[in-house]
Residue, then its C-alpha position, 0 to 999 in steps of 0.5 A: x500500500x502506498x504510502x502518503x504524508x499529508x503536509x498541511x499548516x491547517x488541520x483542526x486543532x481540537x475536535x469540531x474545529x472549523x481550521x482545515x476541517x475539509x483537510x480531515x475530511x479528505x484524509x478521512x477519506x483518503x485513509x481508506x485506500x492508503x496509508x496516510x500520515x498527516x504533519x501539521x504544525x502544532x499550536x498555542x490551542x491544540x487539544x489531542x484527539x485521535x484520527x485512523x491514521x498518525x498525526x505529527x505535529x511538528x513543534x517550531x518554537x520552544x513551547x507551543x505556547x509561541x506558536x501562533x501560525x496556526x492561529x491566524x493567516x500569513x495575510x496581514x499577520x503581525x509582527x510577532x507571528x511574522x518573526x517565528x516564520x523562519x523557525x517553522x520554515x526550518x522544521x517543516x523542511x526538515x519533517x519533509x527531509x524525514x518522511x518516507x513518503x511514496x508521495x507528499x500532499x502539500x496543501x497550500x503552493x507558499x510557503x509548504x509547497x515551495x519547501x517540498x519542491x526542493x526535497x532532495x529525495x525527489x518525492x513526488x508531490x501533488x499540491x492542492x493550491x487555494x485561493x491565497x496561492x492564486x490572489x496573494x501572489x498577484x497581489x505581493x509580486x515577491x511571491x509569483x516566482x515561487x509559485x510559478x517556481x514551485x509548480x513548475x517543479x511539479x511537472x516532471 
């Protein structure tokens, strides 16, 4: 059975959790056919729960009480979330360099995307873009050469 890491920065955080509630739900699906791992970032509000398959929550500051990605969006964020960026970027990438994955499903072009682009194992990716993968980019033109990067990556 194949194997497929779920890599997301929105998964509910607690049960009836709106955040990434339609993530779950595809990966409820999807667990039925293969064998699926989710790696999400934890959170200042994560409660434990239990899924049919592994979740990780990858740790990014030093207690979970730092951790404020998953609490808002990148649109606008503060300059307190903005400066705990760089440490979550740094230990997704490394989740994605640890996972055995026969596939990884990236959710979101900027900013997961583009680091599982460049995994140097060549694990293929299928990357489900949003509506901020497409309008953030047109409107912060910083981000268009990673998206148009990072997709044509995936072309291969």
């Amino acid at each position: 059975m194949s194997k497929v890491s779920v890599l997301t920065p929105s998964f509910p955080r607690y049960i009836n959790d709106y955040h990434g509630c339609f993530i779950k739900s595809l990966c409820d699906s999807l667990s039925k056919y293969v064998n699926l791992e989710v790696i999400a970032l934890r959170s200042k509000s994560l409660e434990t729960y239990q899924a049919s398959y592994p979740i990780t929550r990858f740790p990014y500051m030093p207690t979970s009480k730092m951790e404020y990605i998953a609490e808002t969006t990148m649109k606008n964020a503060s300059m307190s979330v903005l400066a705990t960026l760089p440490a979550y970027l740094f230990s997704a990438y490394a989740h994605i360099l640890a996972s055995r994955a026969d596939l990884i499903h990236t959710h979101l072009a900027i900013p997961l995307g583009f680091l599982a682009a460049y995994n140097p194992k060549r694990i293929p990716q299928l990357i489900t873009c949003h509506g901020s993968d497409i309008t953030y980019p047109i409107e912060t033109k910083i981000f268009l050469s990673f998206i148009k990067d990072t997709l044509k990556k995936q072309v291969r």
